[in-house]
C-alpha positions as a Markdown table, in Angstrom:
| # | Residue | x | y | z |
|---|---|---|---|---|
| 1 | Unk | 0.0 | 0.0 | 0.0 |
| 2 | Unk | 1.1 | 3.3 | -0.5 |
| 3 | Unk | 0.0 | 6.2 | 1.8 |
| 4 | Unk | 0.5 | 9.9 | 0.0 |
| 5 | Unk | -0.4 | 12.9 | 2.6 |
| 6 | Unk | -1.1 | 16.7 | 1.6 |
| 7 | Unk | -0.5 | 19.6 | 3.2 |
| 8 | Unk | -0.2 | 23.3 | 3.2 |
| 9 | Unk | -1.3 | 26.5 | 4.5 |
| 10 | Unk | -5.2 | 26.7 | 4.4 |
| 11 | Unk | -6.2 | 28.2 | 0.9 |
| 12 | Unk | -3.1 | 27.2 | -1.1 |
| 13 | Unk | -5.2 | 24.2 | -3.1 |
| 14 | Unk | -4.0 | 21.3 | -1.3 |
| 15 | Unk | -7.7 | 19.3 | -1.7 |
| 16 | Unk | -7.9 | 19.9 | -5.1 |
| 17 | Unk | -4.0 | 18.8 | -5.8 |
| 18 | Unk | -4.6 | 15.9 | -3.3 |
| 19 | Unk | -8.1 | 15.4 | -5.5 |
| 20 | Unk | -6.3 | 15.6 | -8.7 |
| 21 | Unk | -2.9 | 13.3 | -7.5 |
| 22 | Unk | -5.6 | 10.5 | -6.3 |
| 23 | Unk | -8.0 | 10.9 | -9.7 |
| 24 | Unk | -4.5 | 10.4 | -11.7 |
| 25 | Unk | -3.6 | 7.7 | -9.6 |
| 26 | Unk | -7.1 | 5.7 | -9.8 |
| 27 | Unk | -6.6 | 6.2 | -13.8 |
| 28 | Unk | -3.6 | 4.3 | -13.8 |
| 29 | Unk | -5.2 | 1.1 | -12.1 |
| 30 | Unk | -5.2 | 1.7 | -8.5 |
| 31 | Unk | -7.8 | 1.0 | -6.1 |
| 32 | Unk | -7.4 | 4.6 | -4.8 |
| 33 | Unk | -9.0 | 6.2 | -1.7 |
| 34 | Unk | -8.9 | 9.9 | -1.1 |
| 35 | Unk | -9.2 | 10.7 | 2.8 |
| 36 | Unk | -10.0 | 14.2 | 4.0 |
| 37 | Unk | -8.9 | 14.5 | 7.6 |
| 38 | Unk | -9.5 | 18.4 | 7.4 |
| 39 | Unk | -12.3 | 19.4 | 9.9 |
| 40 | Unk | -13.9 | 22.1 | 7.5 |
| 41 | Unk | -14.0 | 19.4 | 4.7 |
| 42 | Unk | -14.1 | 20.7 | 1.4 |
| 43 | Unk | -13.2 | 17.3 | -0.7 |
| 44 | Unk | -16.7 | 17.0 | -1.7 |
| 45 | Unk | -17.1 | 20.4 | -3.3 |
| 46 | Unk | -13.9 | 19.8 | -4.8 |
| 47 | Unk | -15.8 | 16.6 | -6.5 |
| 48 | Unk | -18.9 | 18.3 | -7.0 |
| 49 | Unk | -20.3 | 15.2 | -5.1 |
| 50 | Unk | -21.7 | 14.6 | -1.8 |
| 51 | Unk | -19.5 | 12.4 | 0.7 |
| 52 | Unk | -20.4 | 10.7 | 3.8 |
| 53 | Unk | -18.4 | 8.7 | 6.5 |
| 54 | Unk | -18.1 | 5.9 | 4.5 |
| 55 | Unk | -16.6 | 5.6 | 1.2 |
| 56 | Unk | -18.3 | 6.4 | -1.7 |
| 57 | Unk | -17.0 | 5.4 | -4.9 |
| 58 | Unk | -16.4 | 8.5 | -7.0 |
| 59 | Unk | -15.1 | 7.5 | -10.6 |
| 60 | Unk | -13.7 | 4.1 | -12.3 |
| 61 | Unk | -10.8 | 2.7 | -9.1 |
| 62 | Unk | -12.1 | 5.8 | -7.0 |
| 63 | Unk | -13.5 | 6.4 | -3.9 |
| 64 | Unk | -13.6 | 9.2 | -1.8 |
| 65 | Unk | -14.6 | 10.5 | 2.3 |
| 66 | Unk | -15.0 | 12.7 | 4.8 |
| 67 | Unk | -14.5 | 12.0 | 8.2 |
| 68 | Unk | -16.8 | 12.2 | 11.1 |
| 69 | Unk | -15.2 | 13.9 | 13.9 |
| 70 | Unk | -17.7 | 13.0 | 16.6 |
| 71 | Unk | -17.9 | 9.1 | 15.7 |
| 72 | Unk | -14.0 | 9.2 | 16.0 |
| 73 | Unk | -13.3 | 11.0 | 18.5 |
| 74 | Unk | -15.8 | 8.6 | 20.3 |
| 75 | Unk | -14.4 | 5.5 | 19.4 |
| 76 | Unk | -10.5 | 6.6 | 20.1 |
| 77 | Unk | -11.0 | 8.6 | 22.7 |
| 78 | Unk | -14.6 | 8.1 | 24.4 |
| 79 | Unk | -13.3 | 6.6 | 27.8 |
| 80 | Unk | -10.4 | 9.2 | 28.5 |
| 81 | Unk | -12.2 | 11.5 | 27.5 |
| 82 | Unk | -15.2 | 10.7 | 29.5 |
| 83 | Unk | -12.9 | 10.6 | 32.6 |
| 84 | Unk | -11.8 | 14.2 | 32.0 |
| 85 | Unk | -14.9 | 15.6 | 31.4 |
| 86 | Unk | -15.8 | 14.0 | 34.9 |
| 87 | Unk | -13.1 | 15.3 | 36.8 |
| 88 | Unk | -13.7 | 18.8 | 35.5 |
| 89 | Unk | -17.1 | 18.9 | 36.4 |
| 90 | Unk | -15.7 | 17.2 | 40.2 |
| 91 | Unk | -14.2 | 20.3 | 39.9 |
| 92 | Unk | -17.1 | 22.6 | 39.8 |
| 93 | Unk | -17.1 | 23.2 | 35.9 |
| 94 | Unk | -20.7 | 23.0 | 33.9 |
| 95 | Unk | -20.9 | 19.7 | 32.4 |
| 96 | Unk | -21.5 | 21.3 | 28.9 |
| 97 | Unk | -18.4 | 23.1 | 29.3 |
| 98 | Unk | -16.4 | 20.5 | 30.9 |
| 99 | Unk | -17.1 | 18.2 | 27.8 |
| 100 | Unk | -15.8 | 20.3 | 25.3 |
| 101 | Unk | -13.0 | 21.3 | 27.5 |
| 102 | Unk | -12.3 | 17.3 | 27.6 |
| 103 | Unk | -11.8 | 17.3 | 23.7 |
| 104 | Unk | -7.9 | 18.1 | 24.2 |
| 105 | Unk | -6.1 | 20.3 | 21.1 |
| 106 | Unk | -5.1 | 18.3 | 18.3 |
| 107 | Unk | -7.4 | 15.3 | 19.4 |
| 108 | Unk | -9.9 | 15.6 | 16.0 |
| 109 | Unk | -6.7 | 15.6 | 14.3 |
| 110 | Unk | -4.9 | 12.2 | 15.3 |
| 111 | Unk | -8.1 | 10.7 | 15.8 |
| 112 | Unk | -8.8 | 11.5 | 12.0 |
| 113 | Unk | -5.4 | 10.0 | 10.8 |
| 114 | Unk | -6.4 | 6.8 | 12.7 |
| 115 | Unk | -8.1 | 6.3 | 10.0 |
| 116 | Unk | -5.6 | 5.4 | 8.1 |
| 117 | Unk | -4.5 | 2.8 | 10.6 |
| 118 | Unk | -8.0 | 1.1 | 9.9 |
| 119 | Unk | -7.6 | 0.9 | 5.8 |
| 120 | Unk | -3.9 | -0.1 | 6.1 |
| 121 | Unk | -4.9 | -3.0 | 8.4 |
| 122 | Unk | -7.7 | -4.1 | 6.3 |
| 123 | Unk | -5.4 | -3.6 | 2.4 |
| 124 | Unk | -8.6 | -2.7 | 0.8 |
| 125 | Unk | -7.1 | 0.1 | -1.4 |
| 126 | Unk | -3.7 | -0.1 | -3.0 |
| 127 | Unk | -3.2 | 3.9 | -2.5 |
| 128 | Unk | -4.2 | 6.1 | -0.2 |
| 129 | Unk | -4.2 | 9.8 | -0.3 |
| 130 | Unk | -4.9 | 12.2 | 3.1 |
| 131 | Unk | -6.2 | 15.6 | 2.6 |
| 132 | Unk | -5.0 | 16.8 | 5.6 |
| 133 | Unk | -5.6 | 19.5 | 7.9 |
| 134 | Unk | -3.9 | 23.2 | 7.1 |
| 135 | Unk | -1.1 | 22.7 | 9.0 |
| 136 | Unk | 1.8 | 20.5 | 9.5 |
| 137 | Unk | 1.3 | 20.1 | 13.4 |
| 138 | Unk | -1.1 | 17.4 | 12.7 |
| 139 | Unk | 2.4 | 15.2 | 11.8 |
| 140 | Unk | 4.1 | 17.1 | 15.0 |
| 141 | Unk | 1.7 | 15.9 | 17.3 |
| 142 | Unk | 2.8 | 12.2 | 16.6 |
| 143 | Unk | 6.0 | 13.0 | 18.2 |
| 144 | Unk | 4.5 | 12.6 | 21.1 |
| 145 | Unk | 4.6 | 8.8 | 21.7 |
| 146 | Unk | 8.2 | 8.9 | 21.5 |
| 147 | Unk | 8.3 | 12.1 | 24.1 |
| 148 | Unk | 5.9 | 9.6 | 26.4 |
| 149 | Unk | 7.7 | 6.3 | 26.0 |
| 150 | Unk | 9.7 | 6.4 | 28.7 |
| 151 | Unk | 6.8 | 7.7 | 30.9 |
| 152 | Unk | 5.2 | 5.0 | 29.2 |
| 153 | Unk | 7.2 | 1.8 | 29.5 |
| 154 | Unk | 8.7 | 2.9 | 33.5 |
| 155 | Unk | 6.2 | 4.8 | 35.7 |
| 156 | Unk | 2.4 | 4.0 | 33.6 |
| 157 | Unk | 2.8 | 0.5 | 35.1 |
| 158 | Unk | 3.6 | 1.7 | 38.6 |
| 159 | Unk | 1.1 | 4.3 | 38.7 |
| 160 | Unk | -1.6 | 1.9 | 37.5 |
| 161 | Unk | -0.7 | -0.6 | 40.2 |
| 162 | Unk | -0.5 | 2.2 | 42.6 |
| 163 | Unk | -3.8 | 3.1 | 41.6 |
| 164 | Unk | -5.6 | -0.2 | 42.3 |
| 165 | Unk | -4.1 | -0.5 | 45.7 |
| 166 | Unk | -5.1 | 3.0 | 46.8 |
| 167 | Unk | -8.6 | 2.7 | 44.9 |
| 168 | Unk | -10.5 | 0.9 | 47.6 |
| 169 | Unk | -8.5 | 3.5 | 50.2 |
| 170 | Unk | -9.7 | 7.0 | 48.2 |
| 171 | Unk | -12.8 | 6.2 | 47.2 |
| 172 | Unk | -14.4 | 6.9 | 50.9 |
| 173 | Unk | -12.3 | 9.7 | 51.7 |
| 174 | Unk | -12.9 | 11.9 | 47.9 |
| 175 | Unk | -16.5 | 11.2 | 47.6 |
| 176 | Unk | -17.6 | 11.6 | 44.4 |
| 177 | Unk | -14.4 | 11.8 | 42.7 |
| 178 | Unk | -14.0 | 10.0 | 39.4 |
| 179 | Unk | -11.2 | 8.0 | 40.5 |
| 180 | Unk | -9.7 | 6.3 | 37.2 |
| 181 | Unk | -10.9 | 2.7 | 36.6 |
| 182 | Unk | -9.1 | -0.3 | 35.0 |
| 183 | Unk | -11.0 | 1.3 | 32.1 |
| 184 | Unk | -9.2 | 4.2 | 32.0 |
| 185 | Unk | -6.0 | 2.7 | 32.0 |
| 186 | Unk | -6.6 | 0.5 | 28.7 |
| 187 | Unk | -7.6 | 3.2 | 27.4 |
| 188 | Unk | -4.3 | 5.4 | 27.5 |
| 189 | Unk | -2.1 | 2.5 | 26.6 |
| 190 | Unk | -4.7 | 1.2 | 23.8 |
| 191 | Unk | -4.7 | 5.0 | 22.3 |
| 192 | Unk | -0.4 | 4.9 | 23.0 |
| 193 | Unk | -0.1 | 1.9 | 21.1 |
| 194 | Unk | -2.2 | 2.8 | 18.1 |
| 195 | Unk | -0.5 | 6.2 | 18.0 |
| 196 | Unk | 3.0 | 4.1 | 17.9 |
| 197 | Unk | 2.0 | 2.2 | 15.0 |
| 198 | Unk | 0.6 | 5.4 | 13.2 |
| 199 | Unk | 3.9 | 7.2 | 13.7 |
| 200 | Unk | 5.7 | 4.3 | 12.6 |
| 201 | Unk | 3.7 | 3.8 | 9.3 |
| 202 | Unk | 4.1 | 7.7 | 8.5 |
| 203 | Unk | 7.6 | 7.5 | 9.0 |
| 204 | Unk | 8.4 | 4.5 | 6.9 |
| 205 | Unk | 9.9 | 5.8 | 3.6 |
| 206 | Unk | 8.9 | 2.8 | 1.6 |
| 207 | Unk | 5.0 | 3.3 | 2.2 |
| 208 | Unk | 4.8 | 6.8 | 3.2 |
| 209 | Unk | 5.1 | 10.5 | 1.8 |
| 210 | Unk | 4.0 | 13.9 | 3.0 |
| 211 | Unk | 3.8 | 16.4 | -0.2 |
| 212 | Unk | 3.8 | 20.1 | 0.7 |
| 213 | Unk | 1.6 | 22.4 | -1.4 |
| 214 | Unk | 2.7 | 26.2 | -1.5 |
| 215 | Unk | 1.5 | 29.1 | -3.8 |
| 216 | Unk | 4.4 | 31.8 | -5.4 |
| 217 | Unk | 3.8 | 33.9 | -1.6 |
| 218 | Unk | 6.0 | 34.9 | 0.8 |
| 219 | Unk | 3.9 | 34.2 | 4.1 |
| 220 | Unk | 3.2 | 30.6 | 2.6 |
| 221 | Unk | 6.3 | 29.7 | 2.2 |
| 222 | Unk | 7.3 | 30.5 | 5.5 |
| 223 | Unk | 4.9 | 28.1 | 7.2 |
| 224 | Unk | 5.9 | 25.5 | 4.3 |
| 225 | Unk | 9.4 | 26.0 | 5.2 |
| 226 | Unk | 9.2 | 25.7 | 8.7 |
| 227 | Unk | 6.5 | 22.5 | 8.6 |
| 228 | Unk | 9.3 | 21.0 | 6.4 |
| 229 | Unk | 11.8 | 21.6 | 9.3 |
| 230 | Unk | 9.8 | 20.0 | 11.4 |
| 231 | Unk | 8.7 | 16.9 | 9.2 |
| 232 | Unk | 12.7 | 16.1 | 9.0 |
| 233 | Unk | 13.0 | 16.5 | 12.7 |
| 234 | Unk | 10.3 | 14.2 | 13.4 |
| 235 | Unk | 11.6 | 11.6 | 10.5 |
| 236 | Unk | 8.4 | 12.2 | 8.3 |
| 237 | Unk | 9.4 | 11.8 | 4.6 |
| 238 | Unk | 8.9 | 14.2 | 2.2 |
| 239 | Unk | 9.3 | 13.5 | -1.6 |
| 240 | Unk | 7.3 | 16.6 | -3.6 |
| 241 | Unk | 7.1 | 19.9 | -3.6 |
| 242 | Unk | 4.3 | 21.5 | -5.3 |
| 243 | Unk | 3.8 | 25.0 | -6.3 |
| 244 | Unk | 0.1 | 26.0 | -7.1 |
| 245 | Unk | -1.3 | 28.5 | -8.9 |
| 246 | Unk | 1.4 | 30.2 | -11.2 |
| 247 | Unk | 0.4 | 32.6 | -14.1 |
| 248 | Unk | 0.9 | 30.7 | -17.1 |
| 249 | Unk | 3.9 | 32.7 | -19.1 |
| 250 | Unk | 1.4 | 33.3 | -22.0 |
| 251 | Unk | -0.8 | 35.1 | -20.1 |
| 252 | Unk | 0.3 | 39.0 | -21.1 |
| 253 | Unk | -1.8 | 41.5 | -19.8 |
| 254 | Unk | 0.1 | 44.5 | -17.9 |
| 255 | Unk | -2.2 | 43.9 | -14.9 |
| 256 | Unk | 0.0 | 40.5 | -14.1 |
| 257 | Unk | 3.1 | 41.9 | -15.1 |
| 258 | Unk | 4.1 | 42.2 | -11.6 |
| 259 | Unk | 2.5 | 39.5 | -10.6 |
| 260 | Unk | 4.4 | 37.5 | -12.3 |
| 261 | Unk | 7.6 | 39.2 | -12.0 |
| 262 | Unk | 7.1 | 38.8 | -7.9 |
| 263 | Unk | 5.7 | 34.8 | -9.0 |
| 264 | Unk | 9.5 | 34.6 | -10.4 |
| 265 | Unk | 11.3 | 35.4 | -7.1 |
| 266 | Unk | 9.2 | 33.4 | -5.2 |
| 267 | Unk | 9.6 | 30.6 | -7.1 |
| 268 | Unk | 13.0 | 30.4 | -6.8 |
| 269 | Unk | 12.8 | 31.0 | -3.2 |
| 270 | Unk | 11.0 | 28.0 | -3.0 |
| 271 | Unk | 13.8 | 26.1 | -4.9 |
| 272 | Unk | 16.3 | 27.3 | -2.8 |
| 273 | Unk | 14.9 | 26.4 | 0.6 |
| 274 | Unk | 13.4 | 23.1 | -0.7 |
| 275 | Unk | 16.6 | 21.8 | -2.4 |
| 276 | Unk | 17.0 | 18.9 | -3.1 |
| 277 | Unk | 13.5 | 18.0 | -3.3 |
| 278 | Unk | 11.7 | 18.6 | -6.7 |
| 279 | Unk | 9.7 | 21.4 | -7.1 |
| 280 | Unk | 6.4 | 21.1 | -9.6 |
| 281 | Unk | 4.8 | 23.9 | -11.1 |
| 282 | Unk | 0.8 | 23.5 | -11.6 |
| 283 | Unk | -0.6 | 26.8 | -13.2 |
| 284 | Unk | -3.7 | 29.1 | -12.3 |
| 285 | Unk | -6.4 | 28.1 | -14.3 |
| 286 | Unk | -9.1 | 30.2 | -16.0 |
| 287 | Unk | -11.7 | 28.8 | -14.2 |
| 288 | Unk | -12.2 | 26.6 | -10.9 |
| 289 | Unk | -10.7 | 23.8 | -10.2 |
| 290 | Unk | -13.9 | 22.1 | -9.4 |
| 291 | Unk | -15.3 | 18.5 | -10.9 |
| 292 | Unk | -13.5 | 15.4 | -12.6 |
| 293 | Unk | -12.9 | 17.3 | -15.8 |
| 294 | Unk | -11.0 | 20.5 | -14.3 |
| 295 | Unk | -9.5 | 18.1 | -12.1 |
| 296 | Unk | -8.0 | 15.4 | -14.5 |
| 297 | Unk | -6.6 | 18.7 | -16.2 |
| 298 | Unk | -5.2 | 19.7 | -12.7 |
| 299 | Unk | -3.2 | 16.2 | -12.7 |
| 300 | Unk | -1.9 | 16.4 | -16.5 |
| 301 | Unk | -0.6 | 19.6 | -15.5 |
| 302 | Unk | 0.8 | 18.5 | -12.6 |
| 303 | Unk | 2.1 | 14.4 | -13.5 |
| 304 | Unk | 1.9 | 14.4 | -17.2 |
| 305 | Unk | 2.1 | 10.6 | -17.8 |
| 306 | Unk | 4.0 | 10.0 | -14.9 |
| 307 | Unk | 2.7 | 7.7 | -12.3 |
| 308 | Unk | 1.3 | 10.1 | -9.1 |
| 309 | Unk | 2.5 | 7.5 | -6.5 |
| 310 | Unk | 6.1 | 6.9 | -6.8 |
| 311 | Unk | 8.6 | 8.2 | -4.5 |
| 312 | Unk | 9.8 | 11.3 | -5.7 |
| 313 | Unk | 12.5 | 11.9 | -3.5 |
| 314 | Unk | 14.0 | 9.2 | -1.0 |
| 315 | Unk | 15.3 | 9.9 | 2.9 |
| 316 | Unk | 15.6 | 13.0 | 4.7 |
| 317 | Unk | 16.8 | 16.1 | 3.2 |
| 318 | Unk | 18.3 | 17.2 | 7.2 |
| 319 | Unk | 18.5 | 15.8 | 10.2 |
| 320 | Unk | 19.0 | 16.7 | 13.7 |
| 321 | Unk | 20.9 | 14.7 | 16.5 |
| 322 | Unk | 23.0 | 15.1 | 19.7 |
| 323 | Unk | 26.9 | 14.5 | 19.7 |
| 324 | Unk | 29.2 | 15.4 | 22.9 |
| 325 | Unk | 26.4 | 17.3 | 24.1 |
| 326 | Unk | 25.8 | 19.6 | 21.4 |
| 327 | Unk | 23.2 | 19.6 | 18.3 |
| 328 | Unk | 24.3 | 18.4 | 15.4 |
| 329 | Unk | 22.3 | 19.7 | 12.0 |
| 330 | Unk | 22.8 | 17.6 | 9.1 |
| 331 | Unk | 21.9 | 18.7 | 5.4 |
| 332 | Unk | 22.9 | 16.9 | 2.4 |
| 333 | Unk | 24.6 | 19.4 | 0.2 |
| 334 | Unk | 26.2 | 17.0 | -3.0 |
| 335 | Unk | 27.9 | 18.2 | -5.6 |
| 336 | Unk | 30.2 | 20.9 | -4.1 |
| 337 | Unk | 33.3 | 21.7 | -2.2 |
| 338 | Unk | 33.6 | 23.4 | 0.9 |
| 339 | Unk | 35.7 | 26.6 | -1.0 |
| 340 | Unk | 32.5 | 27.2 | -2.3 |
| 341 | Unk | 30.1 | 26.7 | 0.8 |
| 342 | Unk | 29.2 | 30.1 | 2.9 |
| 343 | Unk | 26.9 | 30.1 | 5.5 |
| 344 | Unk | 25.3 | 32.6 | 7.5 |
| 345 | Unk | 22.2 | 33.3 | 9.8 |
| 346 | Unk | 19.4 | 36.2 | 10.2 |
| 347 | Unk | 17.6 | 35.5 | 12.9 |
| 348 | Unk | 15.7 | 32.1 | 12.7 |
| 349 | Unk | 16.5 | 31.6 | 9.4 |
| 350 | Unk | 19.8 | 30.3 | 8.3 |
| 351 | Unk | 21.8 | 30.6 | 4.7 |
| 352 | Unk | 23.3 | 28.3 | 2.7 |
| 353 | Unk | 25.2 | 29.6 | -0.6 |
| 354 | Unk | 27.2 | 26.8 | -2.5 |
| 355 | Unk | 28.5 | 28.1 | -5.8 |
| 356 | Unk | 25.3 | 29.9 | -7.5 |
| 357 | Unk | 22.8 | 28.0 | -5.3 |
| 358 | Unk | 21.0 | 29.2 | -2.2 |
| 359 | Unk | 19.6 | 27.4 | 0.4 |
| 360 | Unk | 17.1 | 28.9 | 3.0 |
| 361 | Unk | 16.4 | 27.0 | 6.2 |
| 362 | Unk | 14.1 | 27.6 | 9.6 |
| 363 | Unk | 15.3 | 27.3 | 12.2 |
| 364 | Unk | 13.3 | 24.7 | 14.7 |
| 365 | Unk | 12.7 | 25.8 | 18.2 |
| 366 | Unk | 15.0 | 23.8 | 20.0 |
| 367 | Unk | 17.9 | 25.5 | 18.1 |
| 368 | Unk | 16.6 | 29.2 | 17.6 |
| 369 | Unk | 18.7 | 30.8 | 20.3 |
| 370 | Unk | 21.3 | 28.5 | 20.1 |
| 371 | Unk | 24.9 | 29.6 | 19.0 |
| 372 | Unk | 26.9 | 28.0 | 16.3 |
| 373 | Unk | 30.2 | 26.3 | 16.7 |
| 374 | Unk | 31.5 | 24.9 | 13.4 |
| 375 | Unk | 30.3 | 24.0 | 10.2 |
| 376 | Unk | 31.8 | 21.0 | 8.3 |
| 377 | Unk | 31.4 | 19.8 | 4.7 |
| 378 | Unk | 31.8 | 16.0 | 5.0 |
| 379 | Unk | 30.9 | 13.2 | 2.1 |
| 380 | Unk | 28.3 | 15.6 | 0.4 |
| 381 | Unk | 26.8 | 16.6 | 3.9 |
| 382 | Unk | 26.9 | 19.5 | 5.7 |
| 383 | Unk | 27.2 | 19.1 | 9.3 |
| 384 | Unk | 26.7 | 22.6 | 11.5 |
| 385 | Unk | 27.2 | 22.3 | 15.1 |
| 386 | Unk | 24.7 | 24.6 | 17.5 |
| 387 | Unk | 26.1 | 24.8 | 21.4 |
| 388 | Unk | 23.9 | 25.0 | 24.5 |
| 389 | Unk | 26.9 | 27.0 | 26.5 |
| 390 | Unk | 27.5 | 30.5 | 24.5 |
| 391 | Unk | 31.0 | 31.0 | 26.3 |
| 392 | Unk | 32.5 | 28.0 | 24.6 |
| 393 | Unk | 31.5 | 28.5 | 21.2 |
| 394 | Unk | 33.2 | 30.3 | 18.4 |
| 395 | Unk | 32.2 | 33.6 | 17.5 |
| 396 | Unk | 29.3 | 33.6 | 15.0 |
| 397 | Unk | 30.1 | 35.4 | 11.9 |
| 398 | Unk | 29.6 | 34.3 | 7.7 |
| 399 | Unk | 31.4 | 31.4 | 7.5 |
| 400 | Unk | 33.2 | 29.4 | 4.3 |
């Protein structure tokens, strides 16, 4: 099976280029589903079709849905969440108000890409392609199993045995309070497990892809740049870039002129901070990009004849790790020589120029206000080391 998830910023065109990539893909000879895990679903309007919870077969090899967020969010997390809706309201909140407050941030989000877990399990499709929510912190969140394991694996058991020898002991002294069951327990490890496995299949390079959509615009490809930090830091696999919505070059009115004279510079931005990953063009059409018809021209556009679900562009493009107690960043740079590498940094963004090329690169969190020691050019890679102590790193200037 192969799993193919899109995102961007909310607007860019994502559900009709994730609409498009699994139309092209079902005309090939897949059994294709497309998935939107978006809460303000727009798949179906992108068909021109209604869409329910369950798949509904759209065209020839092609089904599409939409996700219900209530029936999931029930079924993945109805007993934790029914214990913290019960402890808020033990703690004087209105039960309407402790209920939502139980539905935790990001919850409708990983309980939507459970989904996925469900149609891998089964192998009913041979593709599957996620429209996903407008923002790459869905993928974040799944960090969070690994952040928890430890937690997990050494003090979850003793807590839980803890719990069912105090149990009998609490219960007369608290009252009312919604002590956690067994219940509640199975639960939390049940929902760990499953989030394990779903980070697992996401990161697995051989199944697996996220595709980030961007227009030509300088605010979008901010966010795209820094959800494509974090998709390397987390081990999620990128493979495409796609850029949506260019003015075709034969379009010469004087009221695009600087349109696409500003389209230009952005473009190459985006080739810069993306490199090495492939960048595809898809351009702004005339009309909506609404139905099969306007949607199978979307795909030509965008494949050609090529086939929509190959791997575009295998591993990670950087990595982050510790060495000697410092963070390491890693970025494969081939096809140059250190003479020719410079590097410097504005803020949270840092540059790359090798020879003619430029490479543009967010910083994440963990090593905004971090200094840098060295940079090395090693076997194609670039290795730049970022120390926690200031006093013993070098002095930061532009650097060959």
């Amino acid at each position: 099976m192969r799993i193919i998830l899109f995102t961007g910023k909310g607007g860019v065109g994502k559900t009709s280029v994730a609409a498009a990539s699994a139309l092209r893909s079902a005309a090939l000879g897949y059994h294709t589903l497309v998935l939107s895990t978006d809460a303000a679903h727009s798949l179906a309007d992108c068909f021109g079709k209604p869409l329910g919870t369950e798949p509904k077969l759209l065209a020839p090899n092609l089904w599409g849905q939409e996700t219900d967020i209530f029936s999931v969010i029930e079924a993945a997390w109805g007993t934790l969440r029914g214990w913290l809706a019960a402890l808020m309201a033990w703690r004087g909140i209105e039960e309407i108000m402790a209920n939502e407050l139980a539905v935790l941030p990001g919850m409708e989000e990983l309980a939507n890409l459970l989904y996925i877990m469900h149609y891998y399990e089964r192998q009913t499709y041979d593709v599957i392609i996620v429209d996903c929510a407008p923002t790459g912190e869905t993928l974040r969140l799944l960090s969070f199993p690994d952040m928890l394991r430890w937690w997990m694996d050494k003090l979850f058991p003793l807590e839980r045995k803890a719990a069912g020898v105090l149990r009998p002991f609490v219960k007369p002294v608290l009252g009312n309070f919604p002590y956690p069951e067994d219940e509640v327990f199975d639960a939390a490890q049940h929902l760990f497990n499953e989030l394990i496995r779903m980070r697992d299949l996401l990161s697995d390079p051989k199944t697996s892809s996220v595709r980030l959509v961007v227009n030509a615009e300088r605010m979008v490809i901010r966010e795209a740049q820094r959800t494509f930090t974090y998709l390397n830091l987390y081990g999620y696999p990128t493979d495409l870039v796609i850029c949506n919505r260019l003015i075709p070059k034969h379009v010469e009115h004087s009221y695009f002129t600087s349109w696409k004279r500003s389209q230009g510079r952005h473009y190459r931005t985006i080739e810069e901070s993306f490199s090495p990953l492939p960048v595809r063009a898809v351009p702004l059409f005339c009309q909506e990009v609404r139905g099969i018809s306007m949607l199978r021209a979307m795909a030509e556009a965008l494949y050609g004849d090529e086939d929509p679900t190959q791997v575009y562009y295998q591993g990670l493009v950087q990595a982050v790790h510790k060495a000697d107690g410092h963070y390491v960043l890693t970025l494969k740079l081939p096809f140059t020589t250190k003479e020719n590498v410079s590097l410097s940094r504005n803020g949270d963004e840092l540059l790359i120029q090798a020879g003619r090329y430029r490479r543009n690169l967010l910083l994440p969190h963990s090593l905004l206000h971090l200094p840098i020691d060295s940079a090395k050019l090693e076997e194609g890679r670039l290795k730049i080391t970022f120390v926690k102590d200031a006093k013993s790193a070098k002095k930061e200037h532009p650097r060959r």
